[in-house]
N, C-alpha and C positions, 0 to 999 in steps of 0.2 A: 504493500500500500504506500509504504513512504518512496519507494522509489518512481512508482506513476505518477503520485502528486508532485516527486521535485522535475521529472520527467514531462509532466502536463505545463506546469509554473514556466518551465523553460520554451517548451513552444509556443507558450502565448506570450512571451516579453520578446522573443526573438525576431520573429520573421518581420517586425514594423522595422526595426533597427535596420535587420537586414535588406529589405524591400528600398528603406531609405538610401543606405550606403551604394547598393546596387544602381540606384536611379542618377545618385550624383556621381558613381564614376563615370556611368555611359554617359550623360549630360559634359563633363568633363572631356573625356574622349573625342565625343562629336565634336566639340566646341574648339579642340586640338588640330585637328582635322580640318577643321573648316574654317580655322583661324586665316590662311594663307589666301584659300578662295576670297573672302570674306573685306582682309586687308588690301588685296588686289582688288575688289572692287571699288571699296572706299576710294584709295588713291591711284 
């Protein structure tokens, strides 16, 4: 029993963290990426 509930506790604190960090690497990534296109258009 105590290992489902520390086992449960952790998959509900988890995946928002994770879901988050995921979102702002690729947001990061793309914006790496797209930085050049991006600069070449500006100027």
């Amino acid at each position: 029993m105590e290992f489902k509930r520390k086992f449960g506790r952790r998959k509900e604190t988890k995946p928002t963290k994770g879901l988050l960090l995921i979102v702002l690497l690729v947001i990061a990534i793309v914006l790496w990426f797209k930085a050049e296109s991006i600069l070449a258009s500006l100027f």
